[in-house]
ROROLO-343447 format. One record per residue (C-alpha): residue number from 1; residue in one letter; x, y, z. Coordinates in steps of 0.25 Angstrom, whole numbers, m for minus. Example, Ala and Ser with C-alpha at 12.3 -4.5 7.8 and 13.67 -1.06 7.14 Angstrom:
k:1&r:a&X:49&Y:m18&Z:31 $
k:2&r:s&X:55&Y:m4&Z:29 $
END
This chain:
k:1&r:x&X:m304&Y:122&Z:299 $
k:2&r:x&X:m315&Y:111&Z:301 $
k:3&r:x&X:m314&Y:97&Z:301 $
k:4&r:x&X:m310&Y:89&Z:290 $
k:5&r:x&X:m319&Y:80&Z:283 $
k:6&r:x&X:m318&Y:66&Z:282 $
k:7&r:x&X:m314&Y:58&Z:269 $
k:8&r:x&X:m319&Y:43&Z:265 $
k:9&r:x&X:m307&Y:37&Z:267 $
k:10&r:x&X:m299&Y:28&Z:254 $
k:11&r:x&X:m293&Y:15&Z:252 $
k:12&r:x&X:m279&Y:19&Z:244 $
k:13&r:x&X:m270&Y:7&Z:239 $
k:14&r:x&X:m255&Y:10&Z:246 $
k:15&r:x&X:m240&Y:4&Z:242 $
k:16&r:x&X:m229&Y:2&Z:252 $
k:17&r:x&X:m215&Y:1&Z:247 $
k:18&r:x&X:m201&Y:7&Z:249 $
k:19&r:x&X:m202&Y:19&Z:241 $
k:20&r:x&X:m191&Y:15&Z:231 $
k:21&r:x&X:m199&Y:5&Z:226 $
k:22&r:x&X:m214&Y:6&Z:229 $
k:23&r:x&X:m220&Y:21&Z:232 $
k:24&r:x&X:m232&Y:23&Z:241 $
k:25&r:x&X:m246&Y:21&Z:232 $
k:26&r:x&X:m259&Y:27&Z:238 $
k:27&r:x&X:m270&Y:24&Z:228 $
k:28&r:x&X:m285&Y:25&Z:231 $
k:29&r:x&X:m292&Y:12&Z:230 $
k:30&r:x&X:m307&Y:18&Z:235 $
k:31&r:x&X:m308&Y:32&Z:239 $
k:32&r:x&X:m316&Y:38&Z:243 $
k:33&r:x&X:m318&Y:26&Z:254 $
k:34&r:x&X:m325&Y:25&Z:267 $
k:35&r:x&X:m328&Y:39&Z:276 $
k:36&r:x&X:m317&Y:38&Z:288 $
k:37&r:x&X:m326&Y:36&Z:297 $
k:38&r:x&X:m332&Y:24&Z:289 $
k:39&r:x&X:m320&Y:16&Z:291 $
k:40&r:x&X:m323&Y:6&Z:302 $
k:41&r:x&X:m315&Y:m8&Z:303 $
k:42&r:x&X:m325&Y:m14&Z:293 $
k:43&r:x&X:m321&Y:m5&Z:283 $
k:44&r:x&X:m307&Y:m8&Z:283 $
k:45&r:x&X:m310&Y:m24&Z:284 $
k:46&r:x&X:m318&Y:m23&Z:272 $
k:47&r:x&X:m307&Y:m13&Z:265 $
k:48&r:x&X:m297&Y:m25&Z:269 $
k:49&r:x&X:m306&Y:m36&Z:264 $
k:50&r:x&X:m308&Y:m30&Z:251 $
k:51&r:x&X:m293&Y:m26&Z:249 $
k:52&r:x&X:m288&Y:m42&Z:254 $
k:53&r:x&X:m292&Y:m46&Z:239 $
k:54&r:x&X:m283&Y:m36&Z:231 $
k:55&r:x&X:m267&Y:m41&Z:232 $
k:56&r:x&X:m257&Y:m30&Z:233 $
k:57&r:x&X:m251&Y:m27&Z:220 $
k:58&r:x&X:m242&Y:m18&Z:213 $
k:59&r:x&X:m245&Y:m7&Z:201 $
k:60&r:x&X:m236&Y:4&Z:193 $
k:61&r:x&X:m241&Y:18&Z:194 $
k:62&r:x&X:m235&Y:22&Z:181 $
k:63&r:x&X:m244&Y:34&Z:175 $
k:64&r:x&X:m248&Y:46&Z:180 $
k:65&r:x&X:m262&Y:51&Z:176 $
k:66&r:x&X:m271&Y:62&Z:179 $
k:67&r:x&X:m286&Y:66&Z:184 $
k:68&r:x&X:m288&Y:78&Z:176 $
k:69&r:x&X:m280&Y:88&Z:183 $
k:70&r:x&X:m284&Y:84&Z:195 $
k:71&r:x&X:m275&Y:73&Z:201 $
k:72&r:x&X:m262&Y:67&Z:196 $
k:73&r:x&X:m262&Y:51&Z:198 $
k:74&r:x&X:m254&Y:37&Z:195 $
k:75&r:x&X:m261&Y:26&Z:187 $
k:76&r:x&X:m257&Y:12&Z:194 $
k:77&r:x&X:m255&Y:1&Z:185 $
k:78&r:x&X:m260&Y:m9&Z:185 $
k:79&r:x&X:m274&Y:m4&Z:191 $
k:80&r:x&X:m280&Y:m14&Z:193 $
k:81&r:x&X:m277&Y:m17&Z:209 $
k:82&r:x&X:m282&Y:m4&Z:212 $
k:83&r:x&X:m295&Y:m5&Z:204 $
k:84&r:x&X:m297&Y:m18&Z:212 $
k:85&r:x&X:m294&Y:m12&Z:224 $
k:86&r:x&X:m305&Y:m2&Z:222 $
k:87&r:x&X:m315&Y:m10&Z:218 $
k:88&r:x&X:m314&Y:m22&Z:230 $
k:89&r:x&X:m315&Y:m11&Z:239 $
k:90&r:x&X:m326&Y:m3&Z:234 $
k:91&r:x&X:m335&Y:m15&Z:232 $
k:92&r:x&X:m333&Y:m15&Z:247 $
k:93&r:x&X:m336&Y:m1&Z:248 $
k:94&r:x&X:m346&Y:2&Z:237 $
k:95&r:x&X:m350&Y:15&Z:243 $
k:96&r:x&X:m335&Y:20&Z:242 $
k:97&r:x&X:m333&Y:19&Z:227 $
k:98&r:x&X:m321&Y:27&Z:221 $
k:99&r:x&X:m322&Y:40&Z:221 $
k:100&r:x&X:m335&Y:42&Z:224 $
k:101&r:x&X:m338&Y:34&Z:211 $
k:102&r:x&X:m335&Y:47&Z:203 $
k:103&r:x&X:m326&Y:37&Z:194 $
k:104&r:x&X:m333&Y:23&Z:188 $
k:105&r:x&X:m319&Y:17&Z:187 $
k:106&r:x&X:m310&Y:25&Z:196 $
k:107&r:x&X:m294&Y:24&Z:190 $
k:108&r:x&X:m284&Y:17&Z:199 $
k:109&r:x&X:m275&Y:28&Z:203 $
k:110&r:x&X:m262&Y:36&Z:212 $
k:111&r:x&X:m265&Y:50&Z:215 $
k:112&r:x&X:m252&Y:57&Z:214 $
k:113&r:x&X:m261&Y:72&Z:215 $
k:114&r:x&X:m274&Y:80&Z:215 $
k:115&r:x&X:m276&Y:93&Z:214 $
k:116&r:x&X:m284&Y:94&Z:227 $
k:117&r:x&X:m269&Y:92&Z:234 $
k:118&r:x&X:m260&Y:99&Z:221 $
k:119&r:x&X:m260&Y:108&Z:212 $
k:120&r:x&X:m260&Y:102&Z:197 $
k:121&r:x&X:m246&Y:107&Z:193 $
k:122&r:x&X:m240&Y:101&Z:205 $
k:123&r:x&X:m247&Y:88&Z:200 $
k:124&r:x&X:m243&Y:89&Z:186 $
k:125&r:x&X:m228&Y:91&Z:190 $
k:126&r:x&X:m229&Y:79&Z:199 $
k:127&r:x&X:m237&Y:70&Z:188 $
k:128&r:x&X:m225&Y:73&Z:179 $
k:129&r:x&X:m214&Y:69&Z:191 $
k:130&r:x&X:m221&Y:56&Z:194 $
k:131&r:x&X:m222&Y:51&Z:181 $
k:132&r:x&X:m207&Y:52&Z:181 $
k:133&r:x&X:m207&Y:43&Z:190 $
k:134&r:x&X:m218&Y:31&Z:187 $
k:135&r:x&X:m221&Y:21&Z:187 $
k:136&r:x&X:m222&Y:19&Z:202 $
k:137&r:x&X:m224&Y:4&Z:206 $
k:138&r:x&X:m230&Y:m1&Z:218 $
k:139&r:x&X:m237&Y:m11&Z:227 $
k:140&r:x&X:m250&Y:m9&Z:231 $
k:141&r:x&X:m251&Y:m19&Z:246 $
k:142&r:x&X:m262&Y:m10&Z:253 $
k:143&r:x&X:m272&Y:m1&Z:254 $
k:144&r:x&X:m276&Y:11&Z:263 $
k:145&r:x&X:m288&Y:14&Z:270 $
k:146&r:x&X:m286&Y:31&Z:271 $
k:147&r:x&X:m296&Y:40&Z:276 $
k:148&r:x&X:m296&Y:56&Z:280 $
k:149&r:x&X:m301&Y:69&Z:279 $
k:150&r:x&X:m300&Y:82&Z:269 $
k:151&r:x&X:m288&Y:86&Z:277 $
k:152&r:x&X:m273&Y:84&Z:271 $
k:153&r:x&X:m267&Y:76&Z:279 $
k:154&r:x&X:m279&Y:68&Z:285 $
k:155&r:x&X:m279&Y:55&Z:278 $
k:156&r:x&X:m276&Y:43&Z:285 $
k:157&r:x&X:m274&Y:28&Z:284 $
k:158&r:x&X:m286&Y:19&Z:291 $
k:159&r:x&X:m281&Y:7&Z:285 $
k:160&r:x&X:m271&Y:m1&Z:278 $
k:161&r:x&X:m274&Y:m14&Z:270 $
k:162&r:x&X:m264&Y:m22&Z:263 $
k:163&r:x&X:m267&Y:m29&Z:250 $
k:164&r:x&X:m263&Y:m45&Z:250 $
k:165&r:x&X:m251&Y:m49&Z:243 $
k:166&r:x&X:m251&Y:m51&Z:229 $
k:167&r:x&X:m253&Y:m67&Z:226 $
k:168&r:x&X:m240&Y:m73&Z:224 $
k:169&r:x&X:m236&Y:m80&Z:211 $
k:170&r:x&X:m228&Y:m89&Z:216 $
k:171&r:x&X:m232&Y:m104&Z:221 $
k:172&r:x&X:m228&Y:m107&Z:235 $
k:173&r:x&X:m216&Y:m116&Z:233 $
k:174&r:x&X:m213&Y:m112&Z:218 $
k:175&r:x&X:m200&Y:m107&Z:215 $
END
């Protein structure tokens, strides 16, 4: 078997909670993003910098939805934050645009399957167990830096950004 090929990395939106409350998230804010072995110190600075003016935030997951036949996803609600996510960082990255610009308004979304990893019944018998169970709720505080090659498995975290604090409403010494 020959080597695998590397994949340009992507910048996925992550959750971390106790699992009774807040599940794991891993939404893509840019993929495709830079070639692994494009990602230098600069890069992630710059992914930093862009991310420093989006505040963490929190969305419901309450729909699922389908691509086709073809992959099995969440809808967040509100969509917003993620859209805005995607956009400061590929204005840093212009020659990085969402799926290979193959979608002019690319929708906000949780992959939950694709048929490159499952078969479509398996999918549809898991669409109709999770809707059972929405809405998920969660808090969006960072995002990840991923990068890897065709080989299951390969995928890896370069880095971890986190998202400021959502601005309080409260005045300093308000009650």
């Amino acid at each position: 078997m020959g080597s695998q090929r590397p994949r340009p990395g992507a910048l996925r939106c992550a959750s971390r909670g106790p699992e009774s409350v807040t599940p794991d998230v891993d939404e893509a804010v840019l993929h495709p993003f830079v070639a692994p072995e494009g990602i230098t110190g600069n890069v992630i600075d710059d992914v930093r910098a862009c991310l420093a003016a989006i505040p963490a935030f929190t969305c419901a997951f309450p729909n699922v939805a389908w691509f086709g036949q073809d992959v099995v996803w969440l809808a967040p609600d509100p969509d917003t934050p993620f859209r805005k996510l995607t956009e400061v960082v590929w204005r840093q990255f212009p020659a990085c645009p969402p799926y290979r610009g193959a979608h002019s308004n690319p929708t906000p979304h949780l992959t939950v399957g694709s048929t490159h990893l499952a078969d479509l019944a398996g999918m549809q018998r898991a669409a109709i167990d999770l809707a059972a169970k929405l809405p998920i709720h969660a808090r969006i505080d960072r995002v990840h830096l991923i990068a890897g090659a065709d080989a299951p498995g390969s995928w890896r975290t370069v880095a971890e950004f986190a998202l400021p604090p959502t601005p309080s409403t409260n005045v300093a010494g308000a009650c």
